[in-house]
N, C-alpha and C positions, 0 to 999 in steps of 0.2 A: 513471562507473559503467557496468556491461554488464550489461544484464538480459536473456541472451538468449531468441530465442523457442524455438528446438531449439539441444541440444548434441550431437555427436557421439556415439556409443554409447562408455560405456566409459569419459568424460571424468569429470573431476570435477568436480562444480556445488556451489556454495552456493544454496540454496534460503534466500531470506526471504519468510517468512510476514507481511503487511502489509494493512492498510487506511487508504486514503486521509485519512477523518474522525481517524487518530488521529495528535497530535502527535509522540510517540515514532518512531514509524513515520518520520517527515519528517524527524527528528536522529538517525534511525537509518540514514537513506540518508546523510544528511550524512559519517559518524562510517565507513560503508563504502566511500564516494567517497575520503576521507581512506587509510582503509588501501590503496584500490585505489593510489591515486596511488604511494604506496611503493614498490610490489611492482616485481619486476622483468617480471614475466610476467603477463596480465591475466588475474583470474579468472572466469571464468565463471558469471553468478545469474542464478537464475532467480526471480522474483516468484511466487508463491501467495497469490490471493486471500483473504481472513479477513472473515468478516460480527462486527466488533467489538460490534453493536447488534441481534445477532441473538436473543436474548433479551427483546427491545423489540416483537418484531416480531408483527403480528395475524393473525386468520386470514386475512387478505388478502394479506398477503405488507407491510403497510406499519407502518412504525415509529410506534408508540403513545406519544406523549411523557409520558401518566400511569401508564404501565406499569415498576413500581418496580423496577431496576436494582440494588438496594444501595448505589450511589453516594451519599454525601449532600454538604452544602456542606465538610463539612470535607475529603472524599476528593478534591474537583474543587479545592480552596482547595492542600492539599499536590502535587498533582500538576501545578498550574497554577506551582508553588516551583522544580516538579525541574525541569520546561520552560525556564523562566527560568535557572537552572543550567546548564543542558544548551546550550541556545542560546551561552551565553557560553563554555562550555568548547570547543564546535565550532565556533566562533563563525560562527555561523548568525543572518542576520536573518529574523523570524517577524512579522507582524502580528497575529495568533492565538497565543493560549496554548491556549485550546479552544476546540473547536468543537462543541457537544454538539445543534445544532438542522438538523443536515446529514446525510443520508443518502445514502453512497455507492454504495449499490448501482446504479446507473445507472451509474457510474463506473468501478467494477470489468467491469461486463459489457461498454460500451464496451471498455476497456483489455481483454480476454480477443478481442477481434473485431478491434483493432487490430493484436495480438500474431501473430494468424494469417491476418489479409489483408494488412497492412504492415508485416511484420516488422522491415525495415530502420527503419521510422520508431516505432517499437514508444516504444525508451525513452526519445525526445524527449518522445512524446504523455505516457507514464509520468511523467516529471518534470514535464509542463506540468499536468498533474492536480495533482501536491502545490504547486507552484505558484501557484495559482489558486487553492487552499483558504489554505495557510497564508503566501502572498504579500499576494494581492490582495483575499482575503477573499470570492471568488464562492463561490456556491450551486452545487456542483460535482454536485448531485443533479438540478440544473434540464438536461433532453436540450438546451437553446440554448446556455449554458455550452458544455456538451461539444463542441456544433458550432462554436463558433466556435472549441474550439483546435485542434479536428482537420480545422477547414476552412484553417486557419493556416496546416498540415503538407501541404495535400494531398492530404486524406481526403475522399471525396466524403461531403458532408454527408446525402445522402436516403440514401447505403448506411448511414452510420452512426445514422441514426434508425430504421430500421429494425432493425438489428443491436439497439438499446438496445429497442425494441417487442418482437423475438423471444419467443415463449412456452418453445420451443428453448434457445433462449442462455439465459433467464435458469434453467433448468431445468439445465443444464448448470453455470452460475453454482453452483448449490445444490448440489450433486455436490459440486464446489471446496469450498464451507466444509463440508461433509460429513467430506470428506478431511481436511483440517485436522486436525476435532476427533479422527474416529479415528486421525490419527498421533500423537495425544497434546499437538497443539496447544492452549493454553489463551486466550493473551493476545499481546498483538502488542508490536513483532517481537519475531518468532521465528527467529533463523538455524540452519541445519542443516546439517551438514557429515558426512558418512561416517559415519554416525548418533552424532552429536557433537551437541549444540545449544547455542544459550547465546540469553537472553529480556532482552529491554529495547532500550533504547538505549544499549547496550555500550560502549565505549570503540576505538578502532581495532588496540589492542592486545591488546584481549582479542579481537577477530577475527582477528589474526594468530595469537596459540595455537590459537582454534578450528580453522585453516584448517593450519597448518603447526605444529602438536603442542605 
């Protein structure tokens, strides 16, 4: 995969709209790494932050776990089916079907400071983040999590708890899911192409129509 941090003026990028907590988002990278590998030429993406849980969130800025979502057991029961589908079709191994007690927005803002202080190391940190959620099963909202994948990489760890602390960053952070929703983003992922889209965890081939007509 190539999530880059800047593209050339003028390039053409796929833009996926994604959040760490959500499993589609994880066999959605899988299912793009798959069409990447194809291609003869690499494409160009860029990652857009999405506050999946944004809806949950208090006036504090923190996720309310009694704060009713719509979701009930039968919604997280069917969606917990497609994952298990999906996993086997990309064939992807997942420890997690969901993950619904995890808050990534530490995560997101991290990976937005990573993207622009270590670009080069941008989409290792990227994938060590879904990783670490739907690999190993960590608390990818806890700032110690984050330091140790990005002390892993070579990320100094007091710049990156600081960058997660920023009033700044996370303010910034909000802007990004701002942007989202006025592009008409709903639901994650979301890829977008030359104002193309297609939502889900797509198949590798409906990426390639998306990307090449």
């Amino acid at each position: 995969m190539s999530h880059d941090a800047q593209t050339e003026a003028g390039s053409e990028t796929l833009t996926m709209y994604a959040d760490y907590v959500c499993p589609f988002c994880y066999l959605g990278e899988a299912s793009l790494e798959q069409y990447q590998e194809g291609r003869d030429e690499p494409l160009a993406v860029e990652w857009h932050p999405f506050d999946l849980r944004g809806g949950q969130r208090g006036p504090d800025g923190e996720l309310d776990s009694t704060a009713d979502d719509g979701k009930d057991e039968d919604y997280y029961a069917q969606a917990k089916e497609n994952v298990e589908r999906l996993q086997e079709e990309y064939d992807v191994e997942m420890s997690l079907s969901i993950a619904t007690d995890v808050d990534s927005k530490n995560a997101q803002q991290a990976a937005l400071y990573v993207r622009e202080a270590y670009p080069e190391t941008f989409e290792t940190f990227h994938e060590a983040v879904f990783d670490a959620l739907w690999q190993d099963e960590r608390d990818i909202g806890d700032p110690d999590v984050l330091v140790d994948i990005a002390t892993d990489l070579g990320i100094d760890a007091d710049d990156l708890r600081a960058a997660i602390a920023d009033d700044e960053r996370e303010e910034a952070l909000e802007e990004r899911f701002a942007e989202a929703k006025q592009t008409g983003v709903t639901g994650v992922p979301t890829f977008a192409y030359e104002g193309y889209a297609a939502r889900g965890a797509v198949p590798p081939a409906q990426l390639e129509r998306l990307v090449e007509g």
